[in-house]
N, C-alpha and C positions, 0 to 999 in steps of 0.2 A: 243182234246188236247189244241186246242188255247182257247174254251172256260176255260177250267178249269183252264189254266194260268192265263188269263181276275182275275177269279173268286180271285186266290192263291194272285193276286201281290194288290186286292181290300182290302183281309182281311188283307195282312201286311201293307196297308195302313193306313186301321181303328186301328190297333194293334198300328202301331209307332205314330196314332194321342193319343192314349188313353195313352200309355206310355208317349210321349213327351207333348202333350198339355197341361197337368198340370204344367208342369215343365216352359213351355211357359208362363203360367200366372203367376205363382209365381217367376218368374223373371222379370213381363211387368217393374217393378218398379228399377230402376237401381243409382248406384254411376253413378252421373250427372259431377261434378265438385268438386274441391277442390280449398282453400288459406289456406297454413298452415305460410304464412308471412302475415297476413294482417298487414301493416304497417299505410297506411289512406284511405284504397278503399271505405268503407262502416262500417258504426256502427251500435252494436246490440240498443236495445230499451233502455241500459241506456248510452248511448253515448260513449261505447265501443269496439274498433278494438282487436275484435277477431276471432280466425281461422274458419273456420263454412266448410259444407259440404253442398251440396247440392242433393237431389234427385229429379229425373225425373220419372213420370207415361208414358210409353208408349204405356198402352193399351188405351181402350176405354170405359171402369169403372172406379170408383173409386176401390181405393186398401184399407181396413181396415189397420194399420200397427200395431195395438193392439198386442203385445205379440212377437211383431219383436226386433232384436236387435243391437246397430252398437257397434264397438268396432276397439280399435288400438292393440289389442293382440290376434294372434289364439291361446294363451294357457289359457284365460278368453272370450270368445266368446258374453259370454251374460254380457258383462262389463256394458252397458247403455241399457235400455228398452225403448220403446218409449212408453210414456204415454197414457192408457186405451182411447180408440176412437179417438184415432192421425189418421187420413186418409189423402189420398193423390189424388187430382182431377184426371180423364183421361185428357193426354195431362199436367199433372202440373206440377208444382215442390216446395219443400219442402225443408225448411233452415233447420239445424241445428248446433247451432254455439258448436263449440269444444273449452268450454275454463274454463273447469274444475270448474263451477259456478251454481249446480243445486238449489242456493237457489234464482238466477232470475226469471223472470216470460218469459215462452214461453219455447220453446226447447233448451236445455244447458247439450250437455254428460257430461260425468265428467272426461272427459279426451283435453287434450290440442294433437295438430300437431306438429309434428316437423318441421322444416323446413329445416335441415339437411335429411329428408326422412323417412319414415317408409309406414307402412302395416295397411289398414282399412277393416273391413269387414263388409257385412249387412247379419243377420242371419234372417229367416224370423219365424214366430209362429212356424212351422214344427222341427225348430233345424236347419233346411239345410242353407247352405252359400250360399246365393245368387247371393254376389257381392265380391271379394277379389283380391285388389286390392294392388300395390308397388310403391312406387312415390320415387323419387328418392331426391335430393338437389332443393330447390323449389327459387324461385327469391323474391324479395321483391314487393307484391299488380301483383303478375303476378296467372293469374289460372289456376291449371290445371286438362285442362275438354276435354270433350269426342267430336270429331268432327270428323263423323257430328252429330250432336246434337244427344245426348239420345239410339246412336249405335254403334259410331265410336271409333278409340282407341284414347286412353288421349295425347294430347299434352298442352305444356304451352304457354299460350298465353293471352293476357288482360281479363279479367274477364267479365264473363255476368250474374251477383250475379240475381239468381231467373228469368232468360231467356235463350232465346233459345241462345245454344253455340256460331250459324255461324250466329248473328250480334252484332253489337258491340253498343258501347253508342252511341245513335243519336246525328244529331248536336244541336239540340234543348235542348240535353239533356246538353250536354257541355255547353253551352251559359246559360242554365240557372243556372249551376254549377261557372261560369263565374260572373255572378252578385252577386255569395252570399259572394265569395273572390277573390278581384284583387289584386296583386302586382305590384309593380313599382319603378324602372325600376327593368325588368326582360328581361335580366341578370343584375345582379347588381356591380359594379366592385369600388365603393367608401367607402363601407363598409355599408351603409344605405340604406334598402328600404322603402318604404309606403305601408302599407297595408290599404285595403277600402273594406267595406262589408256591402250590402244593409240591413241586418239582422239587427231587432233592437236590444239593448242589450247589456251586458258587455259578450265577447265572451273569450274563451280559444287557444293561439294559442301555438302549439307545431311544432319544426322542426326538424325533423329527416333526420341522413345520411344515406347513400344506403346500409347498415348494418343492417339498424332499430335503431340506436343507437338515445338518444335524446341528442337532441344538443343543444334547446332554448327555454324556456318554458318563455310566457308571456299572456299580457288579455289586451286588448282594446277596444272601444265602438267605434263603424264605421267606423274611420280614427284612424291612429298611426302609428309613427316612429320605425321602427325596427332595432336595431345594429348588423349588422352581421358580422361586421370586424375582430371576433375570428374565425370565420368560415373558415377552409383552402377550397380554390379552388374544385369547385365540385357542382355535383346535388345533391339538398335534394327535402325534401317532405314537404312543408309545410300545418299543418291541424287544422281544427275546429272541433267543434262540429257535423255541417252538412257538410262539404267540405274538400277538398284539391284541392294542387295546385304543383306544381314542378317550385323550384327556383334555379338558377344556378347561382353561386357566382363565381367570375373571380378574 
Protein backbone atom coordinates (compact mmCIF):
# COMPACT_ATOMS: atom_id res chain seq x y z
CA UNK A 1 0.00 0.00 0.00
CA UNK A 2 2.56 2.70 0.92
CA UNK A 3 4.57 1.66 -2.03
CA UNK A 4 1.77 2.25 -4.37
CA UNK A 5 0.94 5.63 -2.63
CA UNK A 6 4.89 6.47 -3.17
CA UNK A 7 4.19 5.49 -6.69
CA UNK A 8 0.28 7.33 -7.14
CA UNK A 9 1.36 10.95 -5.41
CA UNK A 10 4.98 10.64 -8.13
CA UNK A 11 2.72 10.33 -11.29
CA UNK A 12 0.46 13.37 -10.05
CA UNK A 13 3.39 14.92 -9.60
CA UNK A 14 4.81 14.46 -13.19
CA UNK A 15 0.99 15.11 -14.39
CA UNK A 16 0.73 18.63 -12.45
CA UNK A 17 4.60 19.23 -13.81
CA UNK A 18 3.42 18.57 -17.38
CA UNK A 19 0.06 20.46 -17.05
CA UNK A 20 1.45 23.46 -15.14
CA UNK A 21 5.07 23.66 -16.50
CA UNK A 22 4.21 24.98 -19.63
CA UNK A 23 1.99 27.35 -18.40
CA UNK A 24 5.14 28.21 -15.89
CA UNK A 25 7.22 29.23 -18.98
CA UNK A 26 4.80 30.96 -20.95
CA UNK A 27 4.31 33.24 -17.99
CA UNK A 28 8.44 33.49 -17.07
CA UNK A 29 7.90 36.84 -18.82
CA UNK A 30 5.69 39.21 -16.85
CA UNK A 31 4.13 43.10 -16.69
CA UNK A 32 7.22 44.49 -14.78
CA UNK A 33 6.26 48.19 -14.23
CA UNK A 34 4.20 50.93 -15.55
CA UNK A 35 4.26 55.23 -15.94
CA UNK A 36 1.07 56.21 -17.39
CA UNK A 37 2.06 60.02 -16.17
CA UNK A 38 5.33 60.30 -17.49
CA UNK A 39 5.65 63.95 -16.99
CA UNK A 40 9.94 64.34 -17.25
CA UNK A 41 11.26 60.92 -15.66
CA UNK A 42 12.79 59.69 -19.00
CA UNK A 43 12.49 60.33 -22.92
CA UNK A 44 11.95 57.93 -25.70
CA UNK A 45 14.82 58.14 -28.70
CA UNK A 46 13.07 61.30 -30.01
CA UNK A 47 13.23 63.30 -26.97
CA UNK A 48 9.92 62.30 -25.84
CA UNK A 49 7.96 61.75 -22.43
CA UNK A 50 5.77 59.15 -22.90
CA UNK A 51 3.88 56.47 -21.09
CA UNK A 52 6.00 53.11 -21.82
CA UNK A 53 5.55 49.73 -19.92
CA UNK A 54 7.91 47.69 -18.98
CA UNK A 55 8.63 43.67 -19.15
CA UNK A 56 10.68 41.47 -17.12
CA UNK A 57 12.06 37.78 -18.28
CA UNK A 58 12.11 35.64 -15.16
CA UNK A 59 13.17 32.67 -16.51
CA UNK A 60 16.54 31.61 -17.51
CA UNK A 61 16.17 31.70 -21.47
CA UNK A 62 15.43 33.96 -23.73
CA UNK A 63 11.58 34.42 -24.37
CA UNK A 64 10.85 34.87 -28.48
CA UNK A 65 7.85 37.47 -28.08
CA UNK A 66 7.04 37.07 -31.92
CA UNK A 67 3.28 36.71 -32.29
CA UNK A 68 2.62 38.01 -28.55
CA UNK A 69 0.42 40.74 -27.98
CA UNK A 70 -0.15 43.76 -25.43
CA UNK A 71 -3.23 45.75 -25.25
CA UNK A 72 -5.24 48.34 -22.96
CA UNK A 73 -8.82 46.51 -24.09
CA UNK A 74 -9.98 42.76 -23.13
CA UNK A 75 -12.57 43.35 -25.81
CA UNK A 76 -9.39 43.89 -28.86
CA UNK A 77 -6.81 41.58 -27.07
CA UNK A 78 -4.42 41.58 -30.06
CA UNK A 79 -4.72 45.58 -30.27
CA UNK A 80 -0.56 45.80 -30.65
CA UNK A 81 1.77 42.88 -31.78
CA UNK A 82 5.14 42.95 -30.94
CA UNK A 83 7.22 42.97 -33.88
CA UNK A 84 8.60 39.61 -35.82
CA UNK A 85 12.00 38.44 -33.56
CA UNK A 86 11.25 40.97 -30.53
CA UNK A 87 12.92 38.83 -27.83
CA UNK A 88 13.50 39.22 -24.40
CA UNK A 89 16.88 38.39 -22.43
CA UNK A 90 16.70 35.66 -19.21
CA UNK A 91 16.81 38.03 -16.15
CA UNK A 92 15.88 41.33 -18.76
CA UNK A 93 13.65 43.63 -19.45
CA UNK A 94 11.90 45.21 -22.31
CA UNK A 95 10.46 48.88 -22.82
CA UNK A 96 7.62 49.61 -24.60
CA UNK A 97 6.59 52.98 -24.86
CA UNK A 98 2.53 53.50 -24.98
CA UNK A 99 2.04 56.57 -26.84
CA UNK A 100 0.03 55.89 -29.84
CA UNK A 101 3.17 56.59 -32.28
CA UNK A 102 3.95 53.40 -34.38
CA UNK A 103 5.56 55.44 -37.25
CA UNK A 104 8.91 55.74 -34.53
CA UNK A 105 11.55 53.73 -34.76
CA UNK A 106 11.82 50.86 -31.80
CA UNK A 107 8.74 49.61 -29.73
CA UNK A 108 5.67 52.15 -29.80
CA UNK A 109 1.91 50.36 -29.22
CA UNK A 110 -0.52 52.27 -30.53
CA UNK A 111 -2.31 52.98 -27.86
CA UNK A 112 -1.65 55.72 -24.98
CA UNK A 113 -2.20 55.16 -20.64
CA UNK A 114 -4.31 56.74 -18.86
CA UNK A 115 -3.44 58.07 -15.96
CA UNK A 116 -6.77 58.28 -14.46
CA UNK A 117 -6.44 54.09 -14.66
CA UNK A 118 -7.39 51.50 -16.82
CA UNK A 119 -6.47 47.60 -17.71
CA UNK A 120 -3.36 46.22 -19.76
CA UNK A 121 -2.88 42.95 -20.99
CA UNK A 122 -0.12 40.64 -22.51
CA UNK A 123 -1.48 37.94 -24.67
CA UNK A 124 1.31 35.54 -25.63
CA UNK A 125 1.55 33.49 -29.50
CA UNK A 126 -0.91 30.79 -27.97
CA UNK A 127 -4.06 33.54 -27.60
CA UNK A 128 -3.69 33.02 -23.80
CA UNK A 129 -3.39 36.16 -21.36
CA UNK A 130 -0.49 36.05 -19.60
CA UNK A 131 -0.58 39.07 -17.69
CA UNK A 132 -4.02 41.25 -16.87
CA UNK A 133 -3.48 43.61 -15.14
CA UNK A 134 -5.79 47.16 -13.17
CA UNK A 135 -4.13 50.23 -12.12
CA UNK A 136 -5.87 52.46 -10.67
CA UNK A 137 -5.30 56.82 -10.71
CA UNK A 138 -1.46 56.92 -11.33
CA UNK A 139 0.74 60.15 -9.83
CA UNK A 140 2.79 62.32 -11.87
CA UNK A 141 6.67 60.49 -13.08
CA UNK A 142 5.65 57.95 -9.98
CA UNK A 143 5.74 53.86 -11.32
CA UNK A 144 3.95 51.50 -10.80
CA UNK A 145 5.68 48.22 -10.52
CA UNK A 146 5.91 44.94 -9.02
CA UNK A 147 7.93 44.55 -5.60
CA UNK A 148 9.60 42.47 -5.29
CA UNK A 149 11.04 42.81 -8.59
CA UNK A 150 9.56 40.65 -11.45
CA UNK A 151 6.98 38.61 -8.69
CA UNK A 152 5.59 40.79 -6.26
CA UNK A 153 2.23 42.73 -6.41
CA UNK A 154 2.32 46.39 -8.02
CA UNK A 155 2.63 49.26 -5.85
CA UNK A 156 3.59 53.01 -6.81
CA UNK A 157 6.56 54.16 -6.11
CA UNK A 158 9.66 56.14 -7.91
CA UNK A 159 10.54 54.44 -11.04
CA UNK A 160 13.28 52.14 -11.98
CA UNK A 161 12.62 52.53 -16.01
CA UNK A 162 14.56 49.21 -17.55
CA UNK A 163 15.68 47.78 -13.63
CA UNK A 164 15.33 45.95 -11.08
CA UNK A 165 12.05 47.42 -9.08
CA UNK A 166 13.82 47.15 -5.15
CA UNK A 167 16.66 49.88 -6.19
CA UNK A 168 16.36 53.06 -6.89
CA UNK A 169 18.56 55.72 -8.86
CA UNK A 170 22.11 55.47 -7.48
CA UNK A 171 23.67 58.63 -6.13
CA UNK A 172 25.95 58.68 -8.90
CA UNK A 173 23.29 58.48 -10.94
CA UNK A 174 21.60 61.79 -9.34
CA UNK A 175 24.84 63.73 -9.39
CA UNK A 176 25.53 63.16 -12.65
CA UNK A 177 21.66 64.11 -13.49
CA UNK A 178 22.87 67.00 -11.33
CA UNK A 179 25.52 68.41 -13.66
CA UNK A 180 23.55 68.31 -16.70
CA UNK A 181 20.70 70.92 -14.91
CA UNK A 182 21.25 73.07 -11.78
CA UNK A 183 18.87 75.65 -10.65
CA UNK A 184 19.24 78.42 -8.31
CA UNK A 185 18.15 79.51 -5.94
CA UNK A 186 16.04 76.55 -5.22
CA UNK A 187 13.44 77.31 -3.70
CA UNK A 188 13.07 80.32 -5.43
CA UNK A 189 10.92 83.07 -3.73
CA UNK A 190 11.92 86.51 -5.86
CA UNK A 191 10.26 85.44 -8.91
CA UNK A 192 13.94 84.66 -10.74
CA UNK A 193 15.80 81.71 -11.05
CA UNK A 194 19.30 80.65 -12.98
CA UNK A 195 19.46 77.85 -14.81
CA UNK A 196 23.14 76.28 -15.64
CA UNK A 197 23.84 73.10 -17.62
CA UNK A 198 27.22 71.46 -18.43
CA UNK A 199 25.40 70.27 -21.85
CA UNK A 200 26.72 72.14 -24.85
CA UNK A 201 24.01 73.64 -26.93
CA UNK A 202 20.87 75.63 -27.36
CA UNK A 203 18.70 73.44 -25.00
CA UNK A 204 14.74 73.32 -24.48
CA UNK A 205 13.43 74.02 -21.10
CA UNK A 206 9.81 73.25 -20.11
CA UNK A 207 8.09 73.59 -16.55
CA UNK A 208 5.35 71.74 -15.56
CA UNK A 209 2.76 71.83 -12.51
CA UNK A 210 1.94 68.79 -10.48
CA UNK A 211 -1.04 68.21 -13.01
CA UNK A 212 1.38 67.91 -15.89
CA UNK A 213 0.14 71.04 -17.07
CA UNK A 214 2.82 73.31 -18.93
CA UNK A 215 3.44 76.25 -17.31
CA UNK A 216 6.86 77.80 -19.04
CA UNK A 217 8.29 76.92 -22.14
CA UNK A 218 11.76 78.49 -23.07
CA UNK A 219 15.64 77.60 -24.56
CA UNK A 220 18.91 78.73 -23.41
CA UNK A 221 22.62 77.94 -24.06
CA UNK A 222 24.40 76.96 -20.46
CA UNK A 223 23.44 79.92 -18.22
CA UNK A 224 20.03 81.86 -18.27
CA UNK A 225 17.62 83.90 -16.32
CA UNK A 226 14.33 82.41 -15.80
CA UNK A 227 11.05 84.46 -14.80
CA UNK A 228 8.91 82.64 -12.71
CA UNK A 229 6.93 85.28 -11.00
CA UNK A 230 3.60 84.13 -12.94
CA UNK A 231 4.02 81.03 -11.29
CA UNK A 232 1.60 80.64 -8.16
CA UNK A 233 3.25 78.98 -5.04
CA UNK A 234 4.14 75.31 -5.48
CA UNK A 235 6.32 72.23 -6.78
CA UNK A 236 6.88 71.96 -10.61
CA UNK A 237 9.01 69.81 -12.64
CA UNK A 238 11.36 71.52 -14.52
CA UNK A 239 12.90 69.55 -17.83
CA UNK A 240 15.15 69.14 -20.88
CA UNK A 241 15.95 67.21 -23.43
CA UNK A 242 18.20 64.83 -21.21
CA UNK A 243 17.04 65.91 -17.37
CA UNK A 244 14.94 67.15 -14.93
CA UNK A 245 14.90 68.81 -11.89
CA UNK A 246 12.00 69.78 -9.23
CA UNK A 247 11.63 73.68 -8.42
CA UNK A 248 9.65 74.98 -5.60
CA UNK A 249 8.38 78.55 -6.07
CA UNK A 250 7.46 80.35 -2.61
Amino acid sequence: MKIKFTIKVGILAMLFFLAFGKMSAQSAVVINEVMASNVATIADQDGEFDDWVELYNNSNSTVDLSGWFLSDNPDNPDKWDFPANTSIPAGGYLIVWADEDSSQVGLHANFKLSAAGEQLLLINASGSTVQDIAFGAQQADKGYARSPNGTGSFVIKNPTFKANNDTGISAVGEAALAKMLTISPNPVSDGEATLRSEKQGLQTVEVFDQLGRLRLKTAFFNEAKMDVSELPAGLYVVKTEATRQMLLVR
